[in-house]
matplotlib code that plots the C-alpha trace (Angstrom):
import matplotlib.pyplot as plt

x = [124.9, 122.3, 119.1, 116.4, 113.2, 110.4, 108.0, 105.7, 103.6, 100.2, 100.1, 102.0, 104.2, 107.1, 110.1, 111.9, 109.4, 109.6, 113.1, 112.9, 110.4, 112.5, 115.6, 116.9, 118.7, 119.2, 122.5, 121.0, 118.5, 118.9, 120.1, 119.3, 121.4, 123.5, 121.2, 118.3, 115.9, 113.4, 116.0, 117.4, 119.9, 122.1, 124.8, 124.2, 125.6, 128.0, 124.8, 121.9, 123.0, 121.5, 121.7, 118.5, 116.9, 113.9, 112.1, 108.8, 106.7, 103.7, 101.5, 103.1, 102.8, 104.1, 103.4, 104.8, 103.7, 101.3, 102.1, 99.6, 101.3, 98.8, 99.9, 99.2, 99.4, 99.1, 98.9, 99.2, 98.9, 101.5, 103.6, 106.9, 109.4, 111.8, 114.0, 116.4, 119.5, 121.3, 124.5, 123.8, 126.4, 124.3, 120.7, 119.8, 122.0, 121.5, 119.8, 116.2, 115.6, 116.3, 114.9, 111.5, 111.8, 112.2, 109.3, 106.9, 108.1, 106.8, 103.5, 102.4, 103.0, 101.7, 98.2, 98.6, 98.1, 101.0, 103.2, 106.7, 108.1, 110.9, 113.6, 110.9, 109.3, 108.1, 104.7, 105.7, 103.1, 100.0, 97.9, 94.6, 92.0, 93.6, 94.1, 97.4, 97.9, 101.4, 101.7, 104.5, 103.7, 106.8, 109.2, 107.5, 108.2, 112.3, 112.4, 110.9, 109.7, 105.6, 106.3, 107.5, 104.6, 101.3]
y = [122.6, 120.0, 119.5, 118.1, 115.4, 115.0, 111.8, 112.0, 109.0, 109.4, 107.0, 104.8, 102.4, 100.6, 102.1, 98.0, 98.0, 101.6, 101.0, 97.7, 99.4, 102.0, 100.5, 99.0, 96.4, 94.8, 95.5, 99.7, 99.1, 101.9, 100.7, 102.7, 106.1, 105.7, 105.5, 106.5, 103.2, 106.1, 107.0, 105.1, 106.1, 104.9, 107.3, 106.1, 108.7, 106.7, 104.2, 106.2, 109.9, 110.3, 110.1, 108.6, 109.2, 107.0, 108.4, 108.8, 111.4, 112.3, 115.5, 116.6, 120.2, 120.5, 122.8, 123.3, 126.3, 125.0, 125.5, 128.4, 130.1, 128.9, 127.3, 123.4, 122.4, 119.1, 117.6, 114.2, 112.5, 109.8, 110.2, 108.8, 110.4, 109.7, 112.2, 112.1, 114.7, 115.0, 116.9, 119.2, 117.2, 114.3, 115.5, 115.3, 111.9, 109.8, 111.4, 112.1, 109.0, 106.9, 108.5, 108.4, 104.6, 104.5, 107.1, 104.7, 101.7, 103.0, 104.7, 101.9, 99.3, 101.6, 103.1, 106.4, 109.5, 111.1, 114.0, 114.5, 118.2, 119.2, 121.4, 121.6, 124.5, 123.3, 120.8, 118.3, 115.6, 114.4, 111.6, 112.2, 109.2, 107.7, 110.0, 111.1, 114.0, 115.8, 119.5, 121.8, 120.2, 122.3, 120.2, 116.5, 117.4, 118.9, 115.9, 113.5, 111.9, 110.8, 107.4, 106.3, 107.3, 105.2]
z = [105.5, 106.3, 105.1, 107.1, 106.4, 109.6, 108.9, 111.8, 112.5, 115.0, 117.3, 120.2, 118.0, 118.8, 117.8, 116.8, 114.4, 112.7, 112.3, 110.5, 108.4, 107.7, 107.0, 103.5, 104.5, 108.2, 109.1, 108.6, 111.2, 113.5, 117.4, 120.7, 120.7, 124.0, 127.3, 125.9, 124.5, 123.1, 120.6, 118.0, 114.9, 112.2, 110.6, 106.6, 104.8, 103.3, 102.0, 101.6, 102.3, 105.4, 109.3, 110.3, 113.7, 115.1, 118.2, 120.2, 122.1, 123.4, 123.1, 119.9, 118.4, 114.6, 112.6, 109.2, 106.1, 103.7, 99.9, 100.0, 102.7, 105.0, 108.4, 109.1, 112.5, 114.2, 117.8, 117.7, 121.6, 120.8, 118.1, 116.2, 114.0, 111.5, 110.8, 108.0, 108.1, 104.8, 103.5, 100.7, 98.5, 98.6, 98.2, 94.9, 93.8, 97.0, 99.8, 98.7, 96.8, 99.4, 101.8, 99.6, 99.5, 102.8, 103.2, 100.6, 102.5, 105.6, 104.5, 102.9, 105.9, 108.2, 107.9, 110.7, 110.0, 108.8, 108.0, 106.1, 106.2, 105.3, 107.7, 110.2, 107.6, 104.6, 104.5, 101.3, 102.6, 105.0, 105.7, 107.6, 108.0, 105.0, 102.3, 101.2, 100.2, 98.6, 99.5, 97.3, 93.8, 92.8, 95.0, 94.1, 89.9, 91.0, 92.5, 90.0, 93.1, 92.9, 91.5, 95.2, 97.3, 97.4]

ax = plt.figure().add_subplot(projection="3d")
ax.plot(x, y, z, "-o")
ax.set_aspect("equal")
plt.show()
């Protein structure tokens, strides 16, 4: 079973660069995915205990439920995302704190607004006009992750 991390970024960035930001090391970089120049990935499971997949769109439409059961939506016009897929084995030990360094890493060289959810259901954090702010306190102390966001 896989779980699955969205980081949405606003805006019409190149993808070369995203993926430098998001990679630990150069030779993780994700590379174009086939034919397709939109789409770039890097199988690190092995590394950092994810798949990760760099891509862009245009007139987005996320949505994701708020810790209060409320629903969040977003339409971005241009967008990128980062999607990390991770095998449960390798959640806890590997997968989610690597991810959140790459998440930290990116937030804090990029200044969009932003959004990381979790299996396309779950709202864990946003960044509107530049304040960030982490949704399902529950899941940031299981996680012992605040230390790596901004």
């Amino acid at each position: 079973m896989a779980v699955e991390f969205r980081l949405t970024l606003a805006g019409d960035l190149p993808l070369d660069h995203v993926a430098d930001l998001v990679a630990a090391e150069p030779a993780e970089k994700p590379r174009p995915s086939g034919t397709n120049p939109q789409l770039l990935s890097a199988r690190l499971y092995d590394t950092r205990g994810y798949a990760l997949t760099v891509s862009s769109g245009s007139q987005g439409y996320f949505d994701a439920e708020a810790e209060d059961g409320a629903r969040w939506e977003w339409e971005p016009e241009t967008y990128v995302d980062i999607d990390f897929s991770m095998k449960a084995d390798d959640l806890v030990d590997k997968g989610i704190p690597n991810m959140m360094k790459a998440v930290a890493q990116v937030l804090t060289a990029r200044q969009e607004d932003a959004a990381l959810v979790q299996n396309g259901n779950w709202l864990l954090l946003t960044r509107t006009t530049g304040e960030l702010r982490r949704h399902r306190h529950t899941w940031w102390s299981h996680y012992s992750r605040d230390d790596l966001i901004p």
